[in-house]
Every structure is written in structure tokens, then in C-alpha cells.
N, C-alpha and C positions, 0 to 999 in steps of 0.2 A: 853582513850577509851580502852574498853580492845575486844579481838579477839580471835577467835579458837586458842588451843595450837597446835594443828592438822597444821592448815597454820601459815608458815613462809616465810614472808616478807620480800626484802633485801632493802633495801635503795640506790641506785647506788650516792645518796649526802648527806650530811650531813647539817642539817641547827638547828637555833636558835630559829628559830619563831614557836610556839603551830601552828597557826593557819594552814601557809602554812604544816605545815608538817601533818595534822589533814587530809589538802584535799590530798595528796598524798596519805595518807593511804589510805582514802576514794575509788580513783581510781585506787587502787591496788587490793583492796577486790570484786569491781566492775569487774576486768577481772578475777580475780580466778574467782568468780562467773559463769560468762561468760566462761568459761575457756578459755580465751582470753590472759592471763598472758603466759610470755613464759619465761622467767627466767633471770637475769642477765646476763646467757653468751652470751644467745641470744642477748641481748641488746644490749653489745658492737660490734657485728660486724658490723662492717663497710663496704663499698664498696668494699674499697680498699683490703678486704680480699676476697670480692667476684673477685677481675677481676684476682689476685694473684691466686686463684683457676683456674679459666677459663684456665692460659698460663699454671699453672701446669699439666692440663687433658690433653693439645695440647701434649706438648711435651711428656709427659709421654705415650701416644699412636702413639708417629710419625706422627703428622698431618702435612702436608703439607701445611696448609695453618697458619702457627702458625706465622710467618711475619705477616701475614694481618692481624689477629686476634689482634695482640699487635699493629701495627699499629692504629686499632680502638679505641684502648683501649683509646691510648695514646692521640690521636687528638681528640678527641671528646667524648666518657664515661667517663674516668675520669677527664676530667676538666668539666662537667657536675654533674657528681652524687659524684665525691671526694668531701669527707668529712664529707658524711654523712650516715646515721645509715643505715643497711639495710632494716629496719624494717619501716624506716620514710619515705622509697621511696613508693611513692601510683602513680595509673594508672595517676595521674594528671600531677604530674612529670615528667613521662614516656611521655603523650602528649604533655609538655611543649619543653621535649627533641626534638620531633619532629618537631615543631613549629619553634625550634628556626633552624636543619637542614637545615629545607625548605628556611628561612629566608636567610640561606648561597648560596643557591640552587644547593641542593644535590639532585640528584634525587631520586626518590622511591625506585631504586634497592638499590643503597647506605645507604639511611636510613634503607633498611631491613637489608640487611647485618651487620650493626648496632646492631639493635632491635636482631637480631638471635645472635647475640652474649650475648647482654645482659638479652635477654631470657636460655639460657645455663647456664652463670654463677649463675643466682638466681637457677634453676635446682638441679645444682651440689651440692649447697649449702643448699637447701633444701634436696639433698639424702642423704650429711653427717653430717645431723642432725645441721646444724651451725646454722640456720632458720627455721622457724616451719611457716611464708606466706610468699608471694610473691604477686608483684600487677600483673595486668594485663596485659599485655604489648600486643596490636594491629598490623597487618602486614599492609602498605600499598599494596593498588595495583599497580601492576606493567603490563604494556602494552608496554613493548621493548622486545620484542623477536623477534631475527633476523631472518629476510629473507633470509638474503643470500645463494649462492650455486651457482657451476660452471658449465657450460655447457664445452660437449666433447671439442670445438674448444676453450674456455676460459682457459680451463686447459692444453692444446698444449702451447697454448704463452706464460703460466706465467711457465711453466717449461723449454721455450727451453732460458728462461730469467736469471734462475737463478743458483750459481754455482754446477759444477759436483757432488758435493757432497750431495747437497739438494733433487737432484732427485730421488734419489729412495727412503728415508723417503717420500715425497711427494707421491710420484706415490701409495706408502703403503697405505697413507692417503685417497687419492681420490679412491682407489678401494673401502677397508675394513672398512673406517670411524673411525678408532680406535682413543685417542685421543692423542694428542703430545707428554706428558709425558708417555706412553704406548708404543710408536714406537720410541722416542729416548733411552728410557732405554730397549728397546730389545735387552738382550745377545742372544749367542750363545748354551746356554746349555736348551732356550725353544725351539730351530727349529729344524724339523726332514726334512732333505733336501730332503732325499729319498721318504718320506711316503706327503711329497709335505704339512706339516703342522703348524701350529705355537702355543704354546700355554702361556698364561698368569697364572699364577699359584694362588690360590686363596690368598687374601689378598695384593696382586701386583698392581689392579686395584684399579676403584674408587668403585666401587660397591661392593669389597672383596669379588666375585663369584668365580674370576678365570673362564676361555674357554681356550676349541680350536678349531680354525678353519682350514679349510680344502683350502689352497692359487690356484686360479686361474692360468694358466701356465703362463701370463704377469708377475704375482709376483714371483712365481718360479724360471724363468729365471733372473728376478732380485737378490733373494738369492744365486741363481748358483753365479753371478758376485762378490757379496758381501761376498760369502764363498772362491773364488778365492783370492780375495784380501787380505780376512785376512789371509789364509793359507802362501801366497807367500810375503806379505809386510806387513803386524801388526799381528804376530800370538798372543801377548800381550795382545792386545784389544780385548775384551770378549763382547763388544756390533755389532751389525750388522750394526746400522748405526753410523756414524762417519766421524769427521772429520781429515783427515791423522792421525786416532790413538789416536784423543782427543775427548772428549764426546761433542756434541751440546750443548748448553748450551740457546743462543739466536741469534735467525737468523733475528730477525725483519728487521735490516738495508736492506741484502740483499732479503728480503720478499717485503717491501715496494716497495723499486728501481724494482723489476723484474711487480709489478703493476703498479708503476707509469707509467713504458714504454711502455705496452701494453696497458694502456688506463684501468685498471681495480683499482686505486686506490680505497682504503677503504675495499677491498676485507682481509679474515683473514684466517689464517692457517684451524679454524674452521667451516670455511662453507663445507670445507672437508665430514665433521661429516654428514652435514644435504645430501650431495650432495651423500654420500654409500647410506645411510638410503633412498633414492628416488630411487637410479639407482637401487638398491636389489630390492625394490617394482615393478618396473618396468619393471625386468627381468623374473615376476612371481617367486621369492622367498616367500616361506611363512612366515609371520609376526612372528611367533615363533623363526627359524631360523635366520630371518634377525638379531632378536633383540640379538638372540646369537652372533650374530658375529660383531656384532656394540658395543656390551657391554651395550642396553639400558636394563634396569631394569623392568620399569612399559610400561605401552601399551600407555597411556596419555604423555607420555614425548617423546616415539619413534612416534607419531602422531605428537605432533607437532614439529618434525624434517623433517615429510614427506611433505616435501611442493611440489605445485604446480605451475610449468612456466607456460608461456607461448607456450612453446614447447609441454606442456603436452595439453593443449588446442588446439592446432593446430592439433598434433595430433589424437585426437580426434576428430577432426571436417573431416578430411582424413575418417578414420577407418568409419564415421554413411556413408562417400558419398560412399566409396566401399560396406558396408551390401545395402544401395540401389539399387547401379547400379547392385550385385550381383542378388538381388531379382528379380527387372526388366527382368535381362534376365532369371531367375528359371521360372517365371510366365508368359513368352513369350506363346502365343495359335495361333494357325495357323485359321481364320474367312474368309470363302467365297475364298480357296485360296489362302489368303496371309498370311502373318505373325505379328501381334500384337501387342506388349505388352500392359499387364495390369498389371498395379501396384498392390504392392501389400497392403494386407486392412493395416496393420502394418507399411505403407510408409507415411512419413508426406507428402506426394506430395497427398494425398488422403483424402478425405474431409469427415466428420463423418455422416452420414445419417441419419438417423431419421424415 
């Protein structure tokens, strides 16, 4: 068979038989055609060069989450998609991956967490040209997003529970919302004690905004204490919070135990987060502001942080009895001598006329 001298063909096998080799050609010339051919080097990549990518981008940019990331790789991507072409992975695959998850029962966040991984490495792979497609790959839904958050007296018991040390990270936590690793890696050379301020530097956070916020005098006088401390007993230690001069690391033990006692088991360091994000809204902070000083990014994510108690509804149900009783007596009328009230037309105690 002869062919354009223009296109050149590689063979990634070598064989003996006219015939099979006739239809090889055959469905070589069919994707130049198509310009569907992507080349021999594309053809060898493998997976395994796509997930070898993925840890490389982690750590090359300091991701923090680059454990979990290899953790995934390891349990579950590559003993799934090792071994095979990158090219030969189709959206089917990728379903099948999930299939078989769910089969383990992983739940949806986990599969995605997953999926998001393996969605990245095809990515990266495709931006440095190693890949020229990718299949599709689907998000599940996910419907666990937590409720949780502490009220004033919930957050009294689970701090007078737990050790001396824990409390004023905590107390940071429940005011400002900030997130764990942001308040246990707070040095000293982001707080102005004087100007009463604290600020995160950009690329320190999750968001790589960087803020500062302006600290409430509860907090205040807690940095007074915690600047006393270092000056006079850990001048060494360059963080604020701390444990006798050694960094926090994992407080879960004493976390759990100071829940279990007060009856708040299951409770997490992060309902914190949701529990600013409410009491800001509730103190009339504006949504702007708040979200500066929470660290939320988008309006959709600082929303659904703002949740609603039962205290907000109680609340509320207080606040509409006083605007009527208030009305009631505005719209008092003195009739034939005496004194009246009429409701007023705006009062659900008043019935619509016609």
C-alpha cells in the first residue's frame, strides 16, 4: 500500500503478518485523517506518569494537602487506572472507578475528592503537552454539609474543660472564625498589640488573599496575656499560640474529652468557622466585612456557613411580639372618654377586609 510521503507513520510494534499490519495502517491514516493521531510519545504515557505529575505540582507549590493527595493516589487511583495508557482511559472507566468506590462505600465527598484529584493530573498533563484528550470525568453530589455551631453557653463548658493552653486559640477561633491552621501558625511579627490588629499576609492563607483585621477588646486582652508570656517566659517562640514554647500540632485528644464531659460529643474545632460567620451577621456586620475577616472568598460559601438555630427563630418570634405590642400602644385613640386600642392594619391580629 503506498501513502502520502508528507505523513509519517510510527509503528509502536513490530509484526510479520501483511494482513494485521495492512489494518494498522489502515487505522493510522483514519485518525491523521481525523486528526485524531496524537503521536507515539503521546501513546506511551501511562498513568503512572500522570499521578507522578500530580505529587510533583503538590510539592513543587507547597500544598498542604499533598499527604492526602498521595494517600489517594495510592489506595485507590493507582491500583485502579495503573497500567494503563492515558489515552485508553474513557469516561467508562472513570464510571466504573466510581462503581466500584461506592461498592467499598465511600461516600460522595470521598469519591470526589478522588475524581478532583484525578481530574488535575489529566489537567496538568494535558498543559504540558504529554496528552492531547482527556475523558470526562463527573462530580458526584454531595449533601453533608455541616450543621454545626456553638451557642454562647456551649462554648463557656467546652472551654472551661479544656487545658490552659487551648484557650485562647479557641476563644480566637469562636470570635474571628479564622481556620486552625491560620491561628495555630500565628507569629508574632503579624500582630500590632498597640493598633489592637492582626494581619495574615497574602499567600499564608487558604484563599492567598492575605487580611487584616481589626481584634475586639476580649481578643486584645487576650494577646496582652499571650505577649506577656512570650516576653517573660518563651521569648524563642515566635508563634502566639502555643504550647509551653512548642507548636500545637494536634489537640483532638484533649478536644474530644473536653466534649464528651459537657455532653457536646461530636462537636469539631470547625463549627468555630460557621459559629463567627453567624454571630458577625447577627451583630449587624456587613456581609463584605464579615467575609474579610472570616477569610470567606465567594458569597455562596460564606452563606452556607451562615446558618440558622433555633435561637435565631426564637428570636425572632420575641422581636414580631414587641413590633406589635409596640404598635398596639402607637395606635391607642381615646373613644367617648376612654381609652382604646386599635390594632394596627399591618398587625396579624387584624383580619383583611374586603
Amino acid at each position: 500500500m503506498r501513502c502520502s510521503p508528507h505523513i509519517l507513520v510510527c509503528f509502536p510494534y513490530s509484526t510479520t503478518d501483511k494482513a494485521e499490519a495492512r489494518r494498522f495502517l489502515q487505522s493510522r491514516l483514519g485518525q491523521v485523517a481525523d486528526e485524531r493521531y496524537v503521536g507515539p510519545a503521546a501513546e506511551r504515557v501511562m498513568f503512572e506518569d500522570l499521578a507522578k505529575g500530580l505529587l510533583t505540582d503538590y510539592e513543587v507549590n507547597g500544598k498542604k494537602s499533598l499527604r492526602e493527595v498521595r494517600i489517594r493516589l495510592e489506595k485507590h487511583l493507582l491500583p485502579f487506572f495503573g497500567g494503563k495508557r492515558a489515552h485508553d482511559i474513557k469516561s467508562a472507566d472513570v464510571k466504573a472507578f466510581i462503581a466500584r468506590r461506592k461498592d467499598q462505600k465511600a461516600s460522595n465527598a470521598e469519591v470526589n475528592r478522588e475524581l478532583a484529584a484525578l481530574k488535575r493530573a489529566f489537567n496538568l498533563a494535558m498543559q504540558a503537552e504529554q496528552i492531547t484528550r482527556k475523558p470526562h470525568i463527573p462530580m458526584l453530589a454531595e449533601n453533608n454539609v455541616r450543621q454545626g455551631f456553638f451557642e454562647p453557653s456551649q462554648f463557656a463548658a467546652v472551654l472551661a474543660k479544656l487545658p490552659d493552653y487551648l484557650r485562647p486559640p479557641i476563644t480566637f477561633a469562636f470570635y474571628v472564625g479564622w481556620r486552625r491552621g491560620e491561628i495555630l501558625s500565628l507569629s508574632w511579627d503579624r500582630v500590632d498589640i498597640e493598633a489592637g490588629t492582626v494581619r495574615l499576609y497574602r499567600g499564608t492563607d487558604k484563599n492567598k488573599a492575605g487580611r487584616v483585621i481589626a481584634l475586639p477588646q476580649v481578643l486584645r486582652d487576650i494577646l496582652d496575656q499571650q505577649s506577656h508570656e512570650h516576653l517573660s517566659q518563651y521569648p524563642d517562640c515566635p508563634l502566639v499560640f502555643h504550647r509551653y514554647g512548642a507548636q500545637i500540632k494536634d489537640f483532638r485528644g484533649s478536644w474530644e474529652r473536653a466534649c464528651r464531659e459537657t455532653g457536646l460529643s461530636g462537636k469539631i474545632p470547625h463549627d468555630f468557622r460557621r459559629t463567627a460567620v453567624r454571630n458577625l451577621v447577627r451583630a449587624g456586620v456587613p456581609e463584605r466585612v464579615a467575609m474579610m475577616i472570616t477569610g470567606h472568598k465567594t458569597r455562596d460559601v460564606f452563606e452556607r456557613y451562615n446558618i440558622v438555630s433555633a435561637g435565631d427563630l426564637e428570636e425572632a418570634a420575641r422581636r414580631i411580639d414587641e413590633r406589635v405590642a409596640t404598635r398596639m400602644v402607637t395606635n391607642s385613640v381615646t373613644i367617648a372618654g376612654t381609652s382604646e386600642q386599635i390594632p394596627s392594619p399591618d398587625s396579624p391580629q387584624v383580619p383583611v377586609i374586603q
